[in-house]
C-alpha positions as a Python dict, from the first residue, in 0.01 Angstrom:
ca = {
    (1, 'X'): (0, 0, 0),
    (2, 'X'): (-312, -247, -11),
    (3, 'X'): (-518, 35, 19),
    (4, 'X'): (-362, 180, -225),
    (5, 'X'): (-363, -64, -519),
    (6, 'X'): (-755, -126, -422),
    (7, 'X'): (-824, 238, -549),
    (8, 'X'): (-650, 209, -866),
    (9, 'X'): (-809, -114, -973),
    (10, 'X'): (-1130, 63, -901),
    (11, 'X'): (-1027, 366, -1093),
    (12, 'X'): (-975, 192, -1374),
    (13, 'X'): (-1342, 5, -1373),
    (14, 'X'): (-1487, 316, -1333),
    (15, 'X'): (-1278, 445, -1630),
    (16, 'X'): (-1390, 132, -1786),
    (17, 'X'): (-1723, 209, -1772),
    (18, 'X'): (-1765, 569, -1850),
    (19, 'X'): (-1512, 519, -2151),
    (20, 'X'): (-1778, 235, -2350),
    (21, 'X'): (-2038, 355, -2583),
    (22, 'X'): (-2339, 218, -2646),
    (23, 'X'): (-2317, 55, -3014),
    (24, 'X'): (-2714, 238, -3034),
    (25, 'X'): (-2555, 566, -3017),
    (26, 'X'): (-2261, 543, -3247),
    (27, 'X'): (-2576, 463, -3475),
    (28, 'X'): (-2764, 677, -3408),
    (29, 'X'): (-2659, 964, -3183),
    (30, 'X'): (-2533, 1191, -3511),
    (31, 'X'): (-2863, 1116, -3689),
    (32, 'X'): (-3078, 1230, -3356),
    (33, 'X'): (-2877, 1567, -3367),
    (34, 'X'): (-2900, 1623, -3730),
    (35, 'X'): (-3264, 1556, -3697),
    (36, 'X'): (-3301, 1758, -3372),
    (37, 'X'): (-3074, 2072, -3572),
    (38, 'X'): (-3353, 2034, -3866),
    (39, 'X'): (-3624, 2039, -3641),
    (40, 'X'): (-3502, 2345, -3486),
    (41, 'X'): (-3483, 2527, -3863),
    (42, 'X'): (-3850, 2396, -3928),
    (43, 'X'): (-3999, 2527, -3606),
    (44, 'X'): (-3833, 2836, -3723),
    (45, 'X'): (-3922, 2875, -4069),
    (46, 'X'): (-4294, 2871, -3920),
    (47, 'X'): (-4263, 3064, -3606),
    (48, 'X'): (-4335, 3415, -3721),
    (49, 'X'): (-4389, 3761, -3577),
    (50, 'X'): (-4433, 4108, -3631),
    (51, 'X'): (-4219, 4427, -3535),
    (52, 'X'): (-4388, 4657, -3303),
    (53, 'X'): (-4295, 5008, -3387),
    (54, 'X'): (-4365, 5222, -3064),
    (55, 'X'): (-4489, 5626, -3109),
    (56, 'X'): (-4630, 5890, -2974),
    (57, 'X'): (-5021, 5987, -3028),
    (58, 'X'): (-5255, 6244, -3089),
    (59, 'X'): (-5656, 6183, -3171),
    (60, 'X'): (-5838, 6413, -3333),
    (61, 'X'): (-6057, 6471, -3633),
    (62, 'X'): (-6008, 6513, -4026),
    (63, 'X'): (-6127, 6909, -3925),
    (64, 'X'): (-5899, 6985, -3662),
    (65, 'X'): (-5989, 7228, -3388),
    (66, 'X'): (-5868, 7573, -3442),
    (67, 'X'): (-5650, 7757, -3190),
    (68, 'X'): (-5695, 8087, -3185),
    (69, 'X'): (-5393, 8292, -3094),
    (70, 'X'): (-5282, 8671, -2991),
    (71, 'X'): (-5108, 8831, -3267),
    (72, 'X'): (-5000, 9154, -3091),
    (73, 'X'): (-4941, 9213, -2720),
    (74, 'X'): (-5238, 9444, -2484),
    (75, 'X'): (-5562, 9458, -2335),
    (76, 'X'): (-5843, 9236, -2448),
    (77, 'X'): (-6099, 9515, -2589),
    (78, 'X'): (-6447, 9331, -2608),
    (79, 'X'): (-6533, 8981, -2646),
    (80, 'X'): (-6780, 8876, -2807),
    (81, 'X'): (-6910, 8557, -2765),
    (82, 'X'): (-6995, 8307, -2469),
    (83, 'X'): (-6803, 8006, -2358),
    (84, 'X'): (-6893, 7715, -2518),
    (85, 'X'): (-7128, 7909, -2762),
    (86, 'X'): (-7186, 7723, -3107),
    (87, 'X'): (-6998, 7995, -3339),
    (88, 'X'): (-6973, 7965, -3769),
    (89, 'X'): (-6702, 8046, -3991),
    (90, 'X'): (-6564, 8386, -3981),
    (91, 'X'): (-6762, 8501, -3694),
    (92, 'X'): (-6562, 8761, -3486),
    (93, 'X'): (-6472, 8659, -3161),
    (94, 'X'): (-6247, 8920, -2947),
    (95, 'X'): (-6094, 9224, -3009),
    (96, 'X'): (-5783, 9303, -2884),
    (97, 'X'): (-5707, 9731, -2787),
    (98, 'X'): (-5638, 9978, -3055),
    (99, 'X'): (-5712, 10337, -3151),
    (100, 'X'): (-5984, 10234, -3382),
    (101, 'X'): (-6379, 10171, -3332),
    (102, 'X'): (-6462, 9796, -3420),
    (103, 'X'): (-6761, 9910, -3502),
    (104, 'X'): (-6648, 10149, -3779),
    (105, 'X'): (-6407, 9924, -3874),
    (106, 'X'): (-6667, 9693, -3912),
    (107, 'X'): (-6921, 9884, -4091),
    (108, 'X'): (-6626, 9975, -4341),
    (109, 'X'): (-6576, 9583, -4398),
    (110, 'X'): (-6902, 9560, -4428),
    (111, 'X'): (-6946, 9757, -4732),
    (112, 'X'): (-6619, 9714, -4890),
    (113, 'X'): (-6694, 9340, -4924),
    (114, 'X'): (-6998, 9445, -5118),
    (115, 'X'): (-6822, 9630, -5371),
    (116, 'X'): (-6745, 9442, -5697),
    (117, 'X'): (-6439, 9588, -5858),
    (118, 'X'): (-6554, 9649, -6229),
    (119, 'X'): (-6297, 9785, -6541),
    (120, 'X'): (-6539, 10091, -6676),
    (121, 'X'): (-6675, 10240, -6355),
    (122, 'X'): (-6639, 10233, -5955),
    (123, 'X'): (-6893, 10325, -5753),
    (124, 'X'): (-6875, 10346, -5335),
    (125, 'X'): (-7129, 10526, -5110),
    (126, 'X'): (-6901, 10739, -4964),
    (127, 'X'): (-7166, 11012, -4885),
    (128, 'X'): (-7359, 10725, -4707),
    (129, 'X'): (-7108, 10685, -4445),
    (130, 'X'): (-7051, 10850, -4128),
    (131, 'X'): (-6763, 11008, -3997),
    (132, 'X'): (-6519, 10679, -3907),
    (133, 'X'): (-6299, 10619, -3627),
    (134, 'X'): (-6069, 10334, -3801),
    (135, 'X'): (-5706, 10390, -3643),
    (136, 'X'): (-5479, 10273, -3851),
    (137, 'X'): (-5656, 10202, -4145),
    (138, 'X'): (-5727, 10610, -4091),
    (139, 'X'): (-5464, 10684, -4396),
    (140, 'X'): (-5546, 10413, -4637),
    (141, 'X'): (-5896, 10553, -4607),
    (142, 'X'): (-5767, 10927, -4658),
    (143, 'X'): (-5576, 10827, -4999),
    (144, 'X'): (-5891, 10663, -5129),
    (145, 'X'): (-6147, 10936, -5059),
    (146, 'X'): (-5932, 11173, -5189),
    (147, 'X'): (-5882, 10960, -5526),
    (148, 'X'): (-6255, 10863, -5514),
    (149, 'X'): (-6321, 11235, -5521),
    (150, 'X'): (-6159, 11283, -5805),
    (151, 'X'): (-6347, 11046, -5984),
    (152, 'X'): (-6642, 11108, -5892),
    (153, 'X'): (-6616, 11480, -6013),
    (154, 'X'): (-6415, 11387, -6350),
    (155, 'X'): (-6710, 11192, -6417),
    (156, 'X'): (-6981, 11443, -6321),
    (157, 'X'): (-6849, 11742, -6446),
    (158, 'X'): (-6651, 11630, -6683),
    (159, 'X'): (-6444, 11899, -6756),
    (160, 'X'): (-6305, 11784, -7137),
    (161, 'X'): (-6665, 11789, -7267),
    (162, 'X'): (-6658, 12178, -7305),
    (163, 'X'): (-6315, 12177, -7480),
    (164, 'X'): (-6466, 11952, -7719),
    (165, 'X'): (-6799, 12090, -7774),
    (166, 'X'): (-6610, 12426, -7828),
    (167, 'X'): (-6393, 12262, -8110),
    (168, 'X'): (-6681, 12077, -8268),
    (169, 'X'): (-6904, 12413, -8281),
    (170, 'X'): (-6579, 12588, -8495),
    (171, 'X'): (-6532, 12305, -8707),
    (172, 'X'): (-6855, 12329, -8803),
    (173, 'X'): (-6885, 12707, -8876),
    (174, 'X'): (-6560, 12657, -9034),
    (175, 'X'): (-6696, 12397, -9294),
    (176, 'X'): (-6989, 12619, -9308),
    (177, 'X'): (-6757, 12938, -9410),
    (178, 'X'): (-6584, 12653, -9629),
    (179, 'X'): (-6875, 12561, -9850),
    (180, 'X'): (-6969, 12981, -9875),
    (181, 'X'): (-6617, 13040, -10046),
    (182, 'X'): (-6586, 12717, -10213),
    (183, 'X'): (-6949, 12879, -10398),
    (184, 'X'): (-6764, 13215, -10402),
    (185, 'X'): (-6495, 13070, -10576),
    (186, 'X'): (-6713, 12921, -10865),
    (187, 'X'): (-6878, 13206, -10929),
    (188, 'X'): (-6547, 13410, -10966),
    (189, 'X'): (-6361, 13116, -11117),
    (190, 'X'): (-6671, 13241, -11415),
    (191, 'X'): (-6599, 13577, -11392),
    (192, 'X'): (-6251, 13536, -11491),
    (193, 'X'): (-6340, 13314, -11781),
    (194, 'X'): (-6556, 13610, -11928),
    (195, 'X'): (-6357, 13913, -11859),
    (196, 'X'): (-6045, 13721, -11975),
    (197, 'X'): (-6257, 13676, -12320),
    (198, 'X'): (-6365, 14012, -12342),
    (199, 'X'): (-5995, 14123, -12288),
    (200, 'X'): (-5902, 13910, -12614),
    (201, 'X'): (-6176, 14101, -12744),
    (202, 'X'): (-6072, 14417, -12673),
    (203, 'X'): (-5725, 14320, -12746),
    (204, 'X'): (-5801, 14216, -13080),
    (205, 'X'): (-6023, 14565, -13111),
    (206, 'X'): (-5719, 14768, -13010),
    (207, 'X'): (-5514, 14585, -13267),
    (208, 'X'): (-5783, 14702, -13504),
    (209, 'X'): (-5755, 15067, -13382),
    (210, 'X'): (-6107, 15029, -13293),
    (211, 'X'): (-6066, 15164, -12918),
    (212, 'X'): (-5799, 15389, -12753),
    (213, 'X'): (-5506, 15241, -12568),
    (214, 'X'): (-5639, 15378, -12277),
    (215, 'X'): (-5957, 15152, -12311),
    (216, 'X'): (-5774, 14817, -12307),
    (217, 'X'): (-5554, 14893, -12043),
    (218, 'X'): (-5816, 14967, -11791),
    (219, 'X'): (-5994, 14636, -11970),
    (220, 'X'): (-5637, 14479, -11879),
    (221, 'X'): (-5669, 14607, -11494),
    (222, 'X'): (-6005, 14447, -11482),
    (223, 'X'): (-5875, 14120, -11531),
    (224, 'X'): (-5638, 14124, -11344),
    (225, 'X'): (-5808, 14268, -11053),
    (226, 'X'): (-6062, 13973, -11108),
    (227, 'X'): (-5764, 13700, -11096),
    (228, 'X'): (-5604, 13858, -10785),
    (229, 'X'): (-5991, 13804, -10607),
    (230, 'X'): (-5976, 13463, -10751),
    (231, 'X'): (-5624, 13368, -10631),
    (232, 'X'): (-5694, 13529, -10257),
    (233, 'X'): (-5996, 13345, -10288),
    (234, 'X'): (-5753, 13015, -10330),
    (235, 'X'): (-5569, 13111, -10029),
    (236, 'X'): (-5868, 13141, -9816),
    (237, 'X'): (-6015, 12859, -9864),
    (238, 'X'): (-5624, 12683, -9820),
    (239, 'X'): (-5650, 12890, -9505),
    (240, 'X'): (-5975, 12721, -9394),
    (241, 'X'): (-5924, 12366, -9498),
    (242, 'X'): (-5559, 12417, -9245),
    (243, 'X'): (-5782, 12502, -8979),
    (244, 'X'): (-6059, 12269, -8995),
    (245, 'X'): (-5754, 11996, -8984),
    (246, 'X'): (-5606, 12157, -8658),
    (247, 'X'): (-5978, 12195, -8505),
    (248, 'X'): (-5931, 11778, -8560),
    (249, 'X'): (-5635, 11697, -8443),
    (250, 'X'): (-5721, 11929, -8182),
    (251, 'X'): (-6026, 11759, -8069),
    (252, 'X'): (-5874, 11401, -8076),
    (253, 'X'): (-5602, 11503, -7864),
    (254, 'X'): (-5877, 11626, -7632),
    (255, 'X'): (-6053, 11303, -7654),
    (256, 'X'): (-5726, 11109, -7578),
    (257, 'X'): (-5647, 11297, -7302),
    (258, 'X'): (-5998, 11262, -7172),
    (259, 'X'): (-5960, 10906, -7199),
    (260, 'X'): (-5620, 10918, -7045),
    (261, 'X'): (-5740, 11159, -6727),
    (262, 'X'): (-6036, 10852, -6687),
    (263, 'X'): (-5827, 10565, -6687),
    (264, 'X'): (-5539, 10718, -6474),
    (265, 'X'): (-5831, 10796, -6215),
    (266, 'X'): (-6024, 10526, -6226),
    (267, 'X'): (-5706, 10321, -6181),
    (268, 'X'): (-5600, 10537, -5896),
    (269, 'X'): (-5918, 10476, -5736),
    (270, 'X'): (-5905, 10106, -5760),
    (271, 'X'): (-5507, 10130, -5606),
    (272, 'X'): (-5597, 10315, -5259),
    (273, 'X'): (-5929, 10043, -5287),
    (274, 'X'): (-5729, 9797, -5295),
    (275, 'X'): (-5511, 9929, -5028),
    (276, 'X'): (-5792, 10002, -4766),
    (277, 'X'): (-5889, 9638, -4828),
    (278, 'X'): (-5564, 9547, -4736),
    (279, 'X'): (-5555, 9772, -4448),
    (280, 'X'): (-5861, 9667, -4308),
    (281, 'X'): (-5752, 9267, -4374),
    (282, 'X'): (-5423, 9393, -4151),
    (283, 'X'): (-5622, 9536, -3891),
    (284, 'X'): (-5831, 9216, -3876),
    (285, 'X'): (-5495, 8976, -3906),
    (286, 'X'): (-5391, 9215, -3578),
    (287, 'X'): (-5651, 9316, -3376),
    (288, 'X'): (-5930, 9077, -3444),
    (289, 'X'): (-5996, 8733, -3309),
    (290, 'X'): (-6177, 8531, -3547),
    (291, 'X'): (-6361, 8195, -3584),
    (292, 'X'): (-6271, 7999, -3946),
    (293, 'X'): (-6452, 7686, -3896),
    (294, 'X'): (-6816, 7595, -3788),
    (295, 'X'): (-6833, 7498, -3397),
    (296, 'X'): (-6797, 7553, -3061),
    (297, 'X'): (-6577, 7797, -2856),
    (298, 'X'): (-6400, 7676, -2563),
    (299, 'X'): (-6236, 7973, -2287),
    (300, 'X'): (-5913, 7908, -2205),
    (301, 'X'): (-5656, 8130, -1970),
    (302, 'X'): (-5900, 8476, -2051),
    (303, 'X'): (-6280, 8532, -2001),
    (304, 'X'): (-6337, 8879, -1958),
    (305, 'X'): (-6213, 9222, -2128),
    (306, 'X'): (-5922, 9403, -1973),
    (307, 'X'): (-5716, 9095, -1938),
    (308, 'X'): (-5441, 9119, -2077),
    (309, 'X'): (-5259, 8906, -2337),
    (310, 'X'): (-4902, 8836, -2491),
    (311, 'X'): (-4821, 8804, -2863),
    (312, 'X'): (-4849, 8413, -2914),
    (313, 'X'): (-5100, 8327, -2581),
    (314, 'X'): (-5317, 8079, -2687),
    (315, 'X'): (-5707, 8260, -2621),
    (316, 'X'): (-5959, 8087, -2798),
    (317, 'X'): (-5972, 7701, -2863),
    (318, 'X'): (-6255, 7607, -3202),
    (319, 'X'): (-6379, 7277, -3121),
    (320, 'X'): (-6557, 7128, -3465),
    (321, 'X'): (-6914, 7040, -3435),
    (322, 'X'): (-6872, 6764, -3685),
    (323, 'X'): (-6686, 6482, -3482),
    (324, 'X'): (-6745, 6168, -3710),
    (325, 'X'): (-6425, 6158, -3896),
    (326, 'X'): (-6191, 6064, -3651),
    (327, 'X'): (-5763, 6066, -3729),
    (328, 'X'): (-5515, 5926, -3537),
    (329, 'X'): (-5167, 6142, -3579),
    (330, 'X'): (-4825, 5942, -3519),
    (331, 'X'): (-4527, 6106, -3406),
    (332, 'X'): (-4279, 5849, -3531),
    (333, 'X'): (-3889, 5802, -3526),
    (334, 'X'): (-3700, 5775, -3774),
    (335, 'X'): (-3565, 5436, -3671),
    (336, 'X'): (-3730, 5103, -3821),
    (337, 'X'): (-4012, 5358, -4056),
    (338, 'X'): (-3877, 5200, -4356),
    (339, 'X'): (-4113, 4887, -4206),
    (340, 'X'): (-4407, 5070, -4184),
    (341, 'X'): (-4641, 5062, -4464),
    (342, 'X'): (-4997, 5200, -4574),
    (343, 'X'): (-5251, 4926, -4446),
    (344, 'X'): (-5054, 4843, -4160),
    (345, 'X'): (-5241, 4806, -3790),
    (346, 'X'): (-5218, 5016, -3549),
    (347, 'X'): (-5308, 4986, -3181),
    (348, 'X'): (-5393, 5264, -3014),
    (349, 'X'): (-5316, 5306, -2610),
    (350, 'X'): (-5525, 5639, -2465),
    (351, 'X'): (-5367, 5827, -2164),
    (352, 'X'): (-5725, 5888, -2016),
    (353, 'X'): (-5841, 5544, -2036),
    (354, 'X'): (-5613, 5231, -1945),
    (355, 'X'): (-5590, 4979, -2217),
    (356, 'X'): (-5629, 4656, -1940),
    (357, 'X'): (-5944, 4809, -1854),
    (358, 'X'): (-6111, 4953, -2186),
    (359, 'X'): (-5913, 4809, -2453),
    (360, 'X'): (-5727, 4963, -2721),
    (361, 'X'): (-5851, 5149, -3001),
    (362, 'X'): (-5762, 4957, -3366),
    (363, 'X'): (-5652, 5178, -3661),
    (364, 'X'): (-5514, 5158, -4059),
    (365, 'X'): (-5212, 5324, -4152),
    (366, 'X'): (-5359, 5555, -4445),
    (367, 'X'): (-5045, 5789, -4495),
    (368, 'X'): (-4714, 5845, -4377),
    (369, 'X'): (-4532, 6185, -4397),
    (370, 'X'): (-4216, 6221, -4701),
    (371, 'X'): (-4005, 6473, -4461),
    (372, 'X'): (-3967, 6512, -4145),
    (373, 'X'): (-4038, 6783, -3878),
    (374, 'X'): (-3773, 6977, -3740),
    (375, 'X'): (-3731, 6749, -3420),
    (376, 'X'): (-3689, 6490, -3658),
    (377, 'X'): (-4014, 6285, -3595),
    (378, 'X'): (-4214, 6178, -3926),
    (379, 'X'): (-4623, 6231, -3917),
    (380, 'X'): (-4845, 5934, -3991),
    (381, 'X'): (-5217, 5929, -4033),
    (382, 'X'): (-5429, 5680, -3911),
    (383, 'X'): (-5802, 5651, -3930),
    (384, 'X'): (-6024, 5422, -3705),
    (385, 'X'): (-6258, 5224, -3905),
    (386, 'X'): (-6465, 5159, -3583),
    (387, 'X'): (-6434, 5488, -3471),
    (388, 'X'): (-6416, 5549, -3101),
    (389, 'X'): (-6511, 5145, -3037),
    (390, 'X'): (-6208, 4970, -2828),
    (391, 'X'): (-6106, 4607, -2901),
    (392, 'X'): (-6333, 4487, -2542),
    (393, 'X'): (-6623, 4658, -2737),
    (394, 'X'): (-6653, 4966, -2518),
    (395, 'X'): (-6736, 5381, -2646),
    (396, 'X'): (-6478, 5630, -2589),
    (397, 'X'): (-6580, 5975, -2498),
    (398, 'X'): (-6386, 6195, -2768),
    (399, 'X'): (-6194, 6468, -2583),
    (400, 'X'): (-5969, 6667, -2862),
    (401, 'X'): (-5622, 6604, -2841),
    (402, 'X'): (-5602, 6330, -2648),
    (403, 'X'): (-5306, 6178, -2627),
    (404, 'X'): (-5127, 5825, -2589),
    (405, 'X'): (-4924, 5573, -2714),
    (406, 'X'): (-4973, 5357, -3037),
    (407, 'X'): (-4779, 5066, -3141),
    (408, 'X'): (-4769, 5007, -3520),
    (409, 'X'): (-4763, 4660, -3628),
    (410, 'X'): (-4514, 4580, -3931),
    (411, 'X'): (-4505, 4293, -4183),
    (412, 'X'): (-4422, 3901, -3956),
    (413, 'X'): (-4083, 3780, -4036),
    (414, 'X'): (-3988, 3467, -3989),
    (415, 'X'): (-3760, 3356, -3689),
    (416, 'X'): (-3534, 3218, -3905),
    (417, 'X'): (-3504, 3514, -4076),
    (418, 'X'): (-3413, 3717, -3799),
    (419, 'X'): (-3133, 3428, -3683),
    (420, 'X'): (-3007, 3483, -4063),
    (421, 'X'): (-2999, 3869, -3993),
    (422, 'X'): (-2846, 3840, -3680),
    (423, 'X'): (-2525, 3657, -3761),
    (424, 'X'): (-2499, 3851, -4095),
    (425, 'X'): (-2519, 4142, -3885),
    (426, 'X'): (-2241, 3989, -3649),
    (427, 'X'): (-1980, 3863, -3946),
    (428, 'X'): (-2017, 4196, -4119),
    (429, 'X'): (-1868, 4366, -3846),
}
């Protein structure tokens, strides 16, 4: 029991002693923590960092390298140019099996793109050529010789220009037979006048008794034997006048339709022009592998003719010769892009050359895409101010298409901020 009682009664000092306060903290212990608590929300109003916004990377230049690709499926023809042979716009490259000659075809192109389509004429050397082995631009061809043809001999021979010579030599003799009866007419208009006096005359003789019945009655025939010339005369020249006018409204409706038979083949010529264009573009779009920038070709997965290639195979890669403008393109999420911003930084991480040992490349957000692609990813561009220089001040060797990783460096928010985002986050669930 002794022992007993001892270990209460030092129980209770203990209790005792852990139970009193200090009168210094009752002062000031609440003041401390309010002060500590404000503290805390000042260290955090200035503490403040950025977002990193992680995506995928591809450098390359403001001229991107072309990638030329097979359009049909078969046997690579001829190539025509060397690996890694400087190469300008629109130079051909390969040609990929068909029934035609690329050398005819060429030819063809050759002068077609000389001709200069004009309203009033059209004029192709179509004797100058030689007989063409062109595949399937073998019927386009066909249609426009055949409309060309008949042009061309329209216009030499023209065939209205008789038809309305012939017209305009009888409207002339008839104008000329005109002005004969229209002088005939005059002079037998005159005739009438005096016989039809001297039958008043003899008229007024008869009445006298002066001549015999028989006398004024052939005077009476006379006349009117003069006045049926006259009137026939009248007729005739009604006759004439009708004819001149259908001699004119024949020849204008041979000048209209020699107007009409020009336009109509001179249009028709243009058409099947037009066409073989086209059919030679097609051919090129199909057969032909072709260079459309300035630079050098790089050989791929085919080198020499008789390979043969699938529709889609990547052949020929175009590599710019002009490498100063350098782009960075972003293949961004969706998530967080409403952060990123034109101006932004951006750091760029290359596969081929570790950051912790060259550095990373520094770039400026200059655009950033309004849709997306059909993965979903949005396209930002991003140009490097000090081009190919890394932040430890060393030159990277420009390979196109080199890839890595870039991290794009958003607006700094405060950490308060985020704490106030966080919990209204939290309580609005």
């Amino acid at each position: 029991m002794p022992e007993n009682n001892e270990i209460e009664v030092r129980s209770e000092e203990v209790q005792e002693i852990l139970s009193y306060v200090p009168n210094w903290m009752v002062r000031w212990g609440n003041t401390l923590f309010f002060l500590l608590i404000l503290m805390l929300f000042f260290i955090s109003w200035f503490i403040k960092y950025p977002d990193i916004i992680n995506a995928e990377v591809i450098l390359t230049t403001k001229i991107p390298p072309q990638k030329e690709y097979a359009r049909v499926s078969g046997k690579i023809d001829t190539i025509l140019v060397r690996d890694a042979q400087n190469v300008i716009k629109n130079q051909p490259l390969a040609i990929i099996e068909n029934t035609a000659d690329y050398s005819d075809v060429f030819l063809l192109k050759s002068i077609i793109d000389t001709i200069k389509v004009q309203k009033e004429s059209f004029l192709f050397p179509i004797n100058d050529l030689p007989i063409l082995f062109i595949g399937d631009i073998e019927a386009s061809y066909d249609s426009f010789e055949d409309n060309y043809i008949k042009y061309v001999l329209n216009k030499d021979l023209d065939p209205f220009s008789h038809e309305v010579n012939a017209n305009r030599i009888s409207t002339s003799e008839l104008k000329r037979r005109l002005s004969n009866m229209q002088s005939q007419k005059r002079l037998n208009e005159k005739e009438l006048k005096f016989k039809k006096k001297d039958l008043e005359r003899s008229k007024s003789l008869f009445g006298k008794g002066v001549i015999s019945e028989k006398e004024y009655e052939l005077k009476q025939l006379d006349f009117l034997q003069s006045e049926r010339s006259y009137k026939n005369m009248n007729t005739s020249i009604s006759q004439l006048r009708e004819s001149i006018s259908n001699n004119k409204r024949t020849s204008k409706g041979t000048e209209i339709a020699k107007v009409r038979e020009e336009m109509t083949l001179l249009k028709n010529v243009i058409q099947s022009f037009n066409q073989l264009r086209k059919s030679v573009k097609d051919w090129e779009m199909k057969y032909l592998l072709i260079s459309e920038i300035n630079g050098k070709v790089s050989f791929l997965n085919y080198w020499s003719k008789n390979q043969t290639v699938s529709q889609g195979d990547l052949v020929f890669t175009i590599i710019p010769r002009n490498n100063s403008a350098f782009i960075a393109k972003l293949k961004t999420p969706s998530q967080n892009l409403g952060k990123v911003k034109v101006g932004q930084v951006v750091h760029i991480k290359l596969d081929n050359y570790p950051d912790y040992e060259f550095g990373v490349l520094k770039g400026i957000v200059n655009n950033i895409s309004e849709i997306s692609n059909k993965e979903g990813f949005y396209t930002i561009d991003v140009s490097l101010p000090k081009n190919l220089v890394t932040s430890y001040n060393k030159d990277i060797i420009f390979k196109q298409e080199m890839r890595g990783a870039a991290e794009i460096i958003t607006e700094d928010l405060r950490l308060i901020q985020r704490l106030f985002y966080q919990l209204t986050k939290i309580f609005n669930r």
